[in-house]
TORFIGU-76011 format. One record per residue (C-alpha): x, y negated, z; residue in three letters; residue number from 1. Coordinates in nm, 4 decimals, decimal comma, always signed. Layout:
% TORFIGU-76011
(site (X Y Z) ala NUM);
...
This chain:
% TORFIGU-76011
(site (+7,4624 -5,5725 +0,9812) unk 1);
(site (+7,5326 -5,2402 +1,1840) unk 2);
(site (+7,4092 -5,4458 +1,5131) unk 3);
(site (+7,0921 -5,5666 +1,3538) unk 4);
(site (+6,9961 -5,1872 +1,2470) unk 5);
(site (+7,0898 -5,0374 +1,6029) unk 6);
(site (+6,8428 -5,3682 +1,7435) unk 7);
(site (+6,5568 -5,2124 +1,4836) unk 8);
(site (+6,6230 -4,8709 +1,5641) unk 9);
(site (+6,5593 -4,9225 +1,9279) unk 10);
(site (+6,2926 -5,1383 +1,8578) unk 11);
(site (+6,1200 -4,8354 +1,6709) unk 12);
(site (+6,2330 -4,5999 +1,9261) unk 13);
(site (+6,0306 -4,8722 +2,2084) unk 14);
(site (+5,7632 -4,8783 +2,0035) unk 15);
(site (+5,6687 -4,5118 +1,9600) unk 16);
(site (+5,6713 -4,5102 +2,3232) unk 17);
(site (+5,3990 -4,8014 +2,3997) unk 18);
(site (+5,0450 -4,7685 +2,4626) unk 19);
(site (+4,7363 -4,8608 +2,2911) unk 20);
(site (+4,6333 -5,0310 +2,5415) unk 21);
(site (+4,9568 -5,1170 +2,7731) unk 22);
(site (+5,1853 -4,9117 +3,0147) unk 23);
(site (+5,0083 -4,6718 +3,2534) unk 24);
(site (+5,0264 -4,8536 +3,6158) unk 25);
(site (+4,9545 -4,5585 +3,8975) unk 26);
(site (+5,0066 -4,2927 +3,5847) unk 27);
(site (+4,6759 -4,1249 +3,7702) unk 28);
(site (+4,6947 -3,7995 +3,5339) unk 29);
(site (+4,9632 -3,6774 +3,3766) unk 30);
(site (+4,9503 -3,4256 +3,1022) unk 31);
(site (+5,1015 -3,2359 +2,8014) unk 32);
(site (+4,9916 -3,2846 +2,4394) unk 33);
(site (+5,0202 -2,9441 +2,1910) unk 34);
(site (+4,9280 -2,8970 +1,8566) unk 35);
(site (+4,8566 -3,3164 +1,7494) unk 36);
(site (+4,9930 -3,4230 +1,4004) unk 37);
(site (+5,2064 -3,7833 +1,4790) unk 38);
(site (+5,1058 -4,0581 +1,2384) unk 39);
(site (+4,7002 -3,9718 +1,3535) unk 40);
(site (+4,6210 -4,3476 +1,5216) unk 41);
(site (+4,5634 -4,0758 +1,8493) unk 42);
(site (+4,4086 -4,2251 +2,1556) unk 43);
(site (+4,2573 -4,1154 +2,4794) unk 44);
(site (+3,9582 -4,1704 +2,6203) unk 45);
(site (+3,7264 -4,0348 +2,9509) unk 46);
(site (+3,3856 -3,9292 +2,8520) unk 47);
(site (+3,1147 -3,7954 +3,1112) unk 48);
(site (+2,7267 -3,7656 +3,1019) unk 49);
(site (+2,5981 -3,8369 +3,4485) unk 50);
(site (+2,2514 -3,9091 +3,5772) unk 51);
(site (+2,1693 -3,8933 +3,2236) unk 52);
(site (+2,3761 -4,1784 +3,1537) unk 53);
(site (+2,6602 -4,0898 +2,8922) unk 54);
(site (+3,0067 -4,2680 +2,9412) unk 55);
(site (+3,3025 -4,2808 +2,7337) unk 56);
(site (+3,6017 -4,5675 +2,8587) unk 57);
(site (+3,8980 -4,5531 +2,6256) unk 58);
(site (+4,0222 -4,9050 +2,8051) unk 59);
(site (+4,2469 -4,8016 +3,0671) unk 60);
(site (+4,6597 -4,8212 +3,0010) unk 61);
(site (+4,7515 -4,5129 +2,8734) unk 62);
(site (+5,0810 -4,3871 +2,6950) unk 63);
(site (+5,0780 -4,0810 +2,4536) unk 64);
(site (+5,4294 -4,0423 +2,4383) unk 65);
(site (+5,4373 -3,8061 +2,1230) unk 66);
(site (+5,7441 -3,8145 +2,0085) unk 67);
(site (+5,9559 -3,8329 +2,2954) unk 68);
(site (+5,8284 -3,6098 +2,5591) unk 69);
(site (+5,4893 -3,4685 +2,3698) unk 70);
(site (+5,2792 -3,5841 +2,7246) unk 71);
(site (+5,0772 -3,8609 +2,8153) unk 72);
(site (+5,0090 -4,0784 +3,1582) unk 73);
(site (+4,6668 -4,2218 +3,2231) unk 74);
(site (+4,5306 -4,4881 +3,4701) unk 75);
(site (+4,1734 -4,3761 +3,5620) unk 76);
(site (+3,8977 -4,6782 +3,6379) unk 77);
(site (+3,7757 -4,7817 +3,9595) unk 78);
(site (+3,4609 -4,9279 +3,7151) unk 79);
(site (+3,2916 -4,5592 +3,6548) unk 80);
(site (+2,9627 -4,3962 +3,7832) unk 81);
(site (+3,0628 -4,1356 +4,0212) unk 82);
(site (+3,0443 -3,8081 +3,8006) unk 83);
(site (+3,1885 -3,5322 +3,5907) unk 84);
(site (+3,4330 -3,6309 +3,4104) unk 85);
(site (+3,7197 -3,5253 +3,1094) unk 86);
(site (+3,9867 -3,6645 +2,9216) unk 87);
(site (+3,9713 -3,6816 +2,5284) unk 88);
(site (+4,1687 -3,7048 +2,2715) unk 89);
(site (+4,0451 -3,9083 +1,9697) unk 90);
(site (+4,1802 -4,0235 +1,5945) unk 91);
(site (+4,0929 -4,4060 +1,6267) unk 92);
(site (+3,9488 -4,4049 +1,2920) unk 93);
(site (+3,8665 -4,8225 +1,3000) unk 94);
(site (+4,2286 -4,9020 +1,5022) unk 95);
(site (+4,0249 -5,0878 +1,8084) unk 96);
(site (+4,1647 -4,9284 +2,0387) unk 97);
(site (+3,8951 -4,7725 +2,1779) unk 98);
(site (+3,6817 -4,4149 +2,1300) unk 99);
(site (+3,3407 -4,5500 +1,9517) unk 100);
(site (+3,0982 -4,3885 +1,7050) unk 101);
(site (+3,2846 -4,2518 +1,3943) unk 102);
(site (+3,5855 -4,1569 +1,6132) unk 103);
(site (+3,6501 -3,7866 +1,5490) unk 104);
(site (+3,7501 -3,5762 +1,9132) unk 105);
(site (+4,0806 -3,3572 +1,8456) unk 106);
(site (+4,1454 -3,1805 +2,1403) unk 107);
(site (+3,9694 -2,9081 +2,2918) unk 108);
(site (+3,7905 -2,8779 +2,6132) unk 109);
(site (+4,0527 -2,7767 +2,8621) unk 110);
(site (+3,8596 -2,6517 +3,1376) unk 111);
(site (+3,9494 -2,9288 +3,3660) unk 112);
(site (+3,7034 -3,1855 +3,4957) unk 113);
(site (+3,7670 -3,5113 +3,6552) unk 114);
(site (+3,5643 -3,6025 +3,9376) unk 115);
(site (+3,5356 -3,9600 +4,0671) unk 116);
(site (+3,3447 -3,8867 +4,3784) unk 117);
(site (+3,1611 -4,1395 +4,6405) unk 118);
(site (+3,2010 -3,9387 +4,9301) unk 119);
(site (+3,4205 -3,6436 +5,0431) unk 120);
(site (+3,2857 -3,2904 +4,9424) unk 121);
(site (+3,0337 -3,4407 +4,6693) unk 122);
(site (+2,9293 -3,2426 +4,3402) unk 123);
(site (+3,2240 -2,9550 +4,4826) unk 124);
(site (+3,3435 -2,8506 +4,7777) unk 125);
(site (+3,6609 -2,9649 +4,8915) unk 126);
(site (+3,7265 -3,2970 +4,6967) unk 127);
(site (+3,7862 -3,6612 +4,8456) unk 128);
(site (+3,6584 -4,0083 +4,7489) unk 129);
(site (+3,8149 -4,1245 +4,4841) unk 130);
(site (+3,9322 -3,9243 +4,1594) unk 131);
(site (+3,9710 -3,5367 +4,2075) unk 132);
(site (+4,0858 -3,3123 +3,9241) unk 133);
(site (+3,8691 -2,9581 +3,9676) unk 134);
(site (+3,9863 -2,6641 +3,7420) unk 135);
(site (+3,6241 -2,4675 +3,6258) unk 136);
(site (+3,7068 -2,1985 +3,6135) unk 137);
(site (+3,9093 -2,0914 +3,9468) unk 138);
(site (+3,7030 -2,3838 +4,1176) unk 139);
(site (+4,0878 -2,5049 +4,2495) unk 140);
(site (+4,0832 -2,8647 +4,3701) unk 141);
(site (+4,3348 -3,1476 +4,3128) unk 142);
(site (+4,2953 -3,4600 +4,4724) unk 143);
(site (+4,6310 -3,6319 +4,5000) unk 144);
(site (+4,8257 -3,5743 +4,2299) unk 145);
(site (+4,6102 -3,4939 +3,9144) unk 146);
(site (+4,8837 -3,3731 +3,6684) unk 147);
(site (+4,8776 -3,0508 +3,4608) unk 148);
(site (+4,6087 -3,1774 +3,2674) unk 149);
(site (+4,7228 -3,0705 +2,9370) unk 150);
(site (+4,5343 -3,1081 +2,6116) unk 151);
(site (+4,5684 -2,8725 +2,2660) unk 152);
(site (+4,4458 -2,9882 +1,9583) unk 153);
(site (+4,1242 -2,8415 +1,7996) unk 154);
């Protein structure tokens, strides 16, 4: 009996650890969560408005490791517009996985942008093709390892 509660335990333990959507791959941004309730059906998503198209993908692997380490990991798409970028966290109020109409937006704007650029130097100076993490406000570039992107809750 004792052996059977240990395998649940562990089981709940693996659990709280998964993703929505499955295990972060290349873990392309790394981040800290502060202020989130557990128990909120949280998710992440990227949402950008670029060449007045608005984009939101919530379908990449992504673990928000609550309560074990209070961070997340994120694998950005390849699938995306070339743009401005952020990442969001949402209350999955329908449980699809996924940040759609009637999902509410919990964390606030961190400053931080994303940039999934075409070319090296587009939209700022100093970023490479590919994903590049800009902070606004000092205009300081990332574009190898995009970590310190950490989100508080509204």
């Amino acid at each position: 009996m004792n052996k059977l509660l240990a395998i649940a335990a562990l089981g709940t333990l693996t659990l709280s650890a998964c993703t929505l959507a499955g295990n972060p791959v290349k873990k392309d941004v790394t981040g800290q969560l502060r202020g989130f309730n557990s128990g909120q059906n949280l998710g992440l998503a990227i949402i950008g408005f670029n060449n007045g198209q608005y984009t939101a993908d919530g379908t990449q692997s992504q673990v928000i490791d609550k309560f074990l380490t209070g961070g997340f990991s994120l694998d950005l798409p390849t699938n995306l517009p070339t743009g401005s970028y952020r990442v969001i966290v949402f209350r999955d109020a329908n449980n699809n996985n996924r940040y759609d109409t009637g999902d509410t937006v919990l964390s606030k704007d961190n400053g931080k942008r994303l940039i999934y650029a075409s070319q090296d130097n587009q939209f700022y100076n100093g970023t490479k093709k590919g994903w590049n993490l800009v902070t606004t406000s000092s205009g300081n570039v990332q574009t190898t390892l995009l970590n310190n992107y950490d989100l508080d809750a509204n």
